[in-house]
C-alpha positions as a Markdown table, in Angstrom:
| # | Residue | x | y | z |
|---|---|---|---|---|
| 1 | Unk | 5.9 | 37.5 | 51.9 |
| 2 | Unk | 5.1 | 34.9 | 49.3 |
| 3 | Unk | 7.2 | 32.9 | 47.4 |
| 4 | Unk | 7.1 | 33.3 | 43.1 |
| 5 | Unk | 7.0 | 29.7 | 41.7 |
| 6 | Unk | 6.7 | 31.2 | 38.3 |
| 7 | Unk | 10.1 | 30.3 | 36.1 |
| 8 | Unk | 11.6 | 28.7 | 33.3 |
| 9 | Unk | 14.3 | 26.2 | 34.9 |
| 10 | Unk | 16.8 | 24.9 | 32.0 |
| 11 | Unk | 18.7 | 21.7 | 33.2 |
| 12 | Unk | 21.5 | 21.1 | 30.6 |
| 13 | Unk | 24.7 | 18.9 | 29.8 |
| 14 | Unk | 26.2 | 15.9 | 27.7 |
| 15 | Unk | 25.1 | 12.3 | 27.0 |
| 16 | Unk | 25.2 | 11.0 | 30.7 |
| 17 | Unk | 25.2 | 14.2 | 33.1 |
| 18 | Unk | 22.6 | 13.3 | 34.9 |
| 19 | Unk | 19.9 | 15.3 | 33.3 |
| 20 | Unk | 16.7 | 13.4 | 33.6 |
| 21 | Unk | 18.2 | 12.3 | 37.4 |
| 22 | Unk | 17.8 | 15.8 | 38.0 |
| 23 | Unk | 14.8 | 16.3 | 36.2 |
| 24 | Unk | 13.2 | 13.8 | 38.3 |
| 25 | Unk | 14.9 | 14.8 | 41.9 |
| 26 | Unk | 13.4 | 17.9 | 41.2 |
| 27 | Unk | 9.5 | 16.8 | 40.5 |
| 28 | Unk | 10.3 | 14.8 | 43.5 |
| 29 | Unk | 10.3 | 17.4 | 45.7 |
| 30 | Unk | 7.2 | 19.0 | 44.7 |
| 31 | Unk | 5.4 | 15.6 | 45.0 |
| 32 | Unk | 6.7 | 15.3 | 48.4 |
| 33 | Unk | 5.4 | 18.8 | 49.2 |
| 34 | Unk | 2.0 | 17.8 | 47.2 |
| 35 | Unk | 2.7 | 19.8 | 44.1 |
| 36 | Unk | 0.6 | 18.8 | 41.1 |
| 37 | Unk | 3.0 | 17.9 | 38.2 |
| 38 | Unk | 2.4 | 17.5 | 34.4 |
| 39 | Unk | 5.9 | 16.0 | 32.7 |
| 40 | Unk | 5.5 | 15.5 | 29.0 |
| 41 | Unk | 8.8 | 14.0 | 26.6 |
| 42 | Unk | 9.0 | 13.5 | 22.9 |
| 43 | Unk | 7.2 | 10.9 | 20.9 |
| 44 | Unk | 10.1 | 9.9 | 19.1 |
| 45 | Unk | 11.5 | 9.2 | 22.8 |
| 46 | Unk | 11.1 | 5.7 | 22.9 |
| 47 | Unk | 14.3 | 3.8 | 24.3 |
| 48 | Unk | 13.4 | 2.7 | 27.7 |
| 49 | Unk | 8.9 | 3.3 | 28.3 |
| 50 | Unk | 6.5 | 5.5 | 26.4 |
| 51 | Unk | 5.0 | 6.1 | 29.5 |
| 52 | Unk | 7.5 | 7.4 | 31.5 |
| 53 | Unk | 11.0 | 8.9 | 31.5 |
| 54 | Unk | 13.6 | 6.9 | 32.5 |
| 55 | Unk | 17.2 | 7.4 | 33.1 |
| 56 | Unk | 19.7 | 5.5 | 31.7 |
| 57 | Unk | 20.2 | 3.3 | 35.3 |
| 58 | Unk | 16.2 | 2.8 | 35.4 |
| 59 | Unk | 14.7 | 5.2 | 37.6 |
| 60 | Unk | 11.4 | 7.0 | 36.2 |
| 61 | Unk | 9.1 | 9.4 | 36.5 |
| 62 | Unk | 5.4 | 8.5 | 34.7 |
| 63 | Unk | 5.1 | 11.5 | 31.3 |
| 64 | Unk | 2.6 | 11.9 | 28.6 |
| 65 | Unk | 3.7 | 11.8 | 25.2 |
| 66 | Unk | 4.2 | 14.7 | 23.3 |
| 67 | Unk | 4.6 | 15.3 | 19.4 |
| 68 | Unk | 7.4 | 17.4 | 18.0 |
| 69 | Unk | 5.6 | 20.3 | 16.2 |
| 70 | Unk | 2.6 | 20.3 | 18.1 |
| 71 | Unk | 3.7 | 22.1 | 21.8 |
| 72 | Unk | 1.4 | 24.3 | 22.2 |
| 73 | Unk | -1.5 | 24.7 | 24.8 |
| 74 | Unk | -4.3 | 23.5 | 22.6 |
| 75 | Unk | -2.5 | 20.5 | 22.3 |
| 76 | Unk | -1.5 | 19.9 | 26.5 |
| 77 | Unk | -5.2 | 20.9 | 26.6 |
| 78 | Unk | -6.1 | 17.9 | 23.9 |
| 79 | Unk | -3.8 | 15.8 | 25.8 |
| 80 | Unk | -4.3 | 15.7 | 30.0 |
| 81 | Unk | -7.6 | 18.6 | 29.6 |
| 82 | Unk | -7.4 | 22.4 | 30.6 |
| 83 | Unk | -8.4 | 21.2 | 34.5 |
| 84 | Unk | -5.1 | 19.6 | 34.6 |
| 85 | Unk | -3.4 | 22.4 | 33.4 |
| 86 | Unk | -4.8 | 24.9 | 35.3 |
| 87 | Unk | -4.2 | 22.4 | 39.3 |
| 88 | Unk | -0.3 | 21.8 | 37.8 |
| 89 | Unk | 1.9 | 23.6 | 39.9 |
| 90 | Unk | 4.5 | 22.3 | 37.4 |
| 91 | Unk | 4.8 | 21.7 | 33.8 |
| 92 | Unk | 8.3 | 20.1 | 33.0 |
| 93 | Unk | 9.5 | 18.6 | 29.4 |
| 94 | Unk | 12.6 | 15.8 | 29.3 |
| 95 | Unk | 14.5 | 15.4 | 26.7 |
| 96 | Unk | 14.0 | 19.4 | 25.2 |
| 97 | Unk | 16.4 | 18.6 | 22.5 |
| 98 | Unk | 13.7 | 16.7 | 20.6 |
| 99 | Unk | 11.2 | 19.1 | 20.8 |
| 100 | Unk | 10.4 | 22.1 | 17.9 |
| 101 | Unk | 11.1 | 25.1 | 18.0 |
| 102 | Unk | 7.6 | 26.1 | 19.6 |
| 103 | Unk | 8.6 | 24.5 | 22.6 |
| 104 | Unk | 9.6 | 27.7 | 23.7 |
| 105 | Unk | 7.1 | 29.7 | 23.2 |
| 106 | Unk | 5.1 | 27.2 | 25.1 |
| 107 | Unk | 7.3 | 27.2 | 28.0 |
| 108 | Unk | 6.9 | 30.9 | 28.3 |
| 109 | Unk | 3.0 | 30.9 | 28.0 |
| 110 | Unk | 3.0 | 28.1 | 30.7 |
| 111 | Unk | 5.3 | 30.6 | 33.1 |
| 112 | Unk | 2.6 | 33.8 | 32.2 |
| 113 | Unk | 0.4 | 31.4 | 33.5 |
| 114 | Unk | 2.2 | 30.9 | 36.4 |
| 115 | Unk | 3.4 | 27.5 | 36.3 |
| 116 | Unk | 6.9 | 26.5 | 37.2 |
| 117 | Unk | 8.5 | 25.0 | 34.4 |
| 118 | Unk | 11.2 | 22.7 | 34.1 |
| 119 | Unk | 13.3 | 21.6 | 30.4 |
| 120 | Unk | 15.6 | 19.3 | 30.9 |
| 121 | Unk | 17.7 | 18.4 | 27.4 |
| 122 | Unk | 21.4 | 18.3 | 26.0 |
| 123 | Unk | 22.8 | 21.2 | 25.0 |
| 124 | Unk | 24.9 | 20.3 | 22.2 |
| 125 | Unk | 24.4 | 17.7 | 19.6 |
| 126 | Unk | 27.2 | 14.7 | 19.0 |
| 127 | Unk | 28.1 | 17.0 | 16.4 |
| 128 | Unk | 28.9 | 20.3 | 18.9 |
| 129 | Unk | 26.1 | 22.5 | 17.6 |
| 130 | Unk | 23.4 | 23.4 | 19.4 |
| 131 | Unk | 20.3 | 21.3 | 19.5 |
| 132 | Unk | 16.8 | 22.4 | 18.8 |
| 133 | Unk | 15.2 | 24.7 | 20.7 |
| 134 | Unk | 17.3 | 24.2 | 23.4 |
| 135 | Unk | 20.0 | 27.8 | 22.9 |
| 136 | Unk | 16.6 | 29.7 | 23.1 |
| 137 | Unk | 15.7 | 28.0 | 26.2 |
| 138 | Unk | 19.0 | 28.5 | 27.7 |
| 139 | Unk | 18.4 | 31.9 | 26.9 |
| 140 | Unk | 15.4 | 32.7 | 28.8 |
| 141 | Unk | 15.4 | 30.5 | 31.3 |
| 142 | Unk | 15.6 | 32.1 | 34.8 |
| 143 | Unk | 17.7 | 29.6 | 36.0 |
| 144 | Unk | 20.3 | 26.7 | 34.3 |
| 145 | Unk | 21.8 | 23.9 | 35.6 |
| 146 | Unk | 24.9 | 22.8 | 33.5 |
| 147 | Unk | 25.4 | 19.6 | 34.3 |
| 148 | Unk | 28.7 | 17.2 | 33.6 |
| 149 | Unk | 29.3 | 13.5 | 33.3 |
| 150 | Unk | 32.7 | 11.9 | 33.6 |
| 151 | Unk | 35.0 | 11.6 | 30.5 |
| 152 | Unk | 35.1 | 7.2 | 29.6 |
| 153 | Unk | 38.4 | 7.7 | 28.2 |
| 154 | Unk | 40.6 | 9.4 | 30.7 |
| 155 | Unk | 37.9 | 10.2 | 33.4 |
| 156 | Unk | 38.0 | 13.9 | 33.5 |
| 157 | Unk | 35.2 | 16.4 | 33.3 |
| 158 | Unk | 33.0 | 15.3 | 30.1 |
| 159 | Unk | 31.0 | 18.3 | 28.1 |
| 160 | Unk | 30.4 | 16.6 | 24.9 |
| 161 | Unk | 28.5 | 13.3 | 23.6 |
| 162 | Unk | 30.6 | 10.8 | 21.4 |
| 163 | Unk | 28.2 | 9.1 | 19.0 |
| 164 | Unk | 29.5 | 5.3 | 17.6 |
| 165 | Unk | 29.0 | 3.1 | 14.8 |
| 166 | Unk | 30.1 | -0.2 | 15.7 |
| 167 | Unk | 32.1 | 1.2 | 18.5 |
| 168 | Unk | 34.1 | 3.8 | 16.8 |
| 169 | Unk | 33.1 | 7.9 | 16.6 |
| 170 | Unk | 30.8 | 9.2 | 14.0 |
| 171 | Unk | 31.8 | 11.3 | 11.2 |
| 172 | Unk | 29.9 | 14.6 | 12.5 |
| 173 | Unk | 27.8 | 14.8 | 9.0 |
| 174 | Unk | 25.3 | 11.6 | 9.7 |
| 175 | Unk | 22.2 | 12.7 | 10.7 |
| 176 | Unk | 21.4 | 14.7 | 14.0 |
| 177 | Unk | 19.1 | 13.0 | 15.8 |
| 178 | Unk | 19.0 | 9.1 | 16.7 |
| 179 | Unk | 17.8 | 8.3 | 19.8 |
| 180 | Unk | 20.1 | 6.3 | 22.0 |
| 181 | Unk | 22.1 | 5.4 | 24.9 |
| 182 | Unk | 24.8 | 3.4 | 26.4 |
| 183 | Unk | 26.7 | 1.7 | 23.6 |
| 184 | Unk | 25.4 | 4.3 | 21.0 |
| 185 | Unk | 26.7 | 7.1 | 22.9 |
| 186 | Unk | 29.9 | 7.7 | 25.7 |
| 187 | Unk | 30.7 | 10.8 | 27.2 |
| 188 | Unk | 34.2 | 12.7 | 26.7 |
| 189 | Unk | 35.7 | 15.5 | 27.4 |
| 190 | Unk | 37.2 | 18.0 | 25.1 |
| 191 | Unk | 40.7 | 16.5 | 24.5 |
| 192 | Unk | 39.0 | 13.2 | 24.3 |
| 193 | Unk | 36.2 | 14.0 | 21.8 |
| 194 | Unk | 37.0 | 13.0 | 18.0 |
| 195 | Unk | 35.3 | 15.1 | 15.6 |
């Protein structure tokens, strides 16, 4: 009996949840087992490397860059060559959120190819609507991981990210995507989230 590697994993959450931990506990595993890995994350991703992905507490994982708009195979092929495709035994994204909304047809070309493929992005903008291509993803994915941080104000199970501005919430109409982290962002729960 052989085992299928071919899927769409979705890993999901809030500001803080752990996302890209998992992300890269997960590629991990398949280095350890001497899996070939391609991980690619937004351009406009540029807090902490624009080499790698990081998580918020420094751990990384090296990535190629990848522009919103252009996920599609021509342009992985453009980027790391069609050989590299082709030995990857998986293909996994960071930071989905950012992408278009082509990133999932490219996911699902990547898995009729065979490939294991991993998105990792929030679910939920700081505005609590759903970001980018991310509800399609959730969608097909084969398997999501819903991931939860804990709440700064009264340390209960966080599901939503508070944007600030010097420190206090955003008004929910300012624009939807600014990349940030601690001190730009905390993670609440619902009773604890101000709209």
């Amino acid at each position: 009996m052989t085992t299928k590697t071919r899927q769409l994993e979705v890993i999901t959450g809030c500001m803080f949840s752990g996302k890209t931990e998992e992300l890269i506990r997960r590629l991990e595993r398949v280095r350890i087992a001497h899996g070939t890995i391609l991980l690619f994350k937004p351009t406009i991703d540029d807090r902490y490397s624009t080499t790698s992905i990081m998580t918020h507490y420094g751990r990384e994982f090296a990535a190629h860059l990848l522009a919103p708009g252009d996920e599609t195979l021509e342009a992985l092929e453009r980027i790391v060559g069609r050989p590299a495709i082709d030995a990857a035994a998986v293909v996994a994204f960071d930071e989905g959120n950012f992408f278009s909304a082509k990133l999932p047809d490219l996911c699902q070309a990547l898995v009729g190819l065979g490939k294991r493929v991993i998105v990792a992005g929030l679910d939920l903008t700081f505005a609590e609507e759903p970001f980018g291509p991310m509800p399609t993803l959730l969608s097909l994915a084969d398997q999501v991981a819903k991931l939860q941080a804990v709440c700064v104000k009264c340390g209960g199970v966080a599901t939503r990210s508070q944007r600030l501005i010097d420190g206090k919430p955003a008004s929910s109409s300012g624009p939807v995507i600014q990349v940030g982290g601690l001190g730009t962002y905390e993670a609440r729960c619902r009773d604890c989230y101000e709209r």
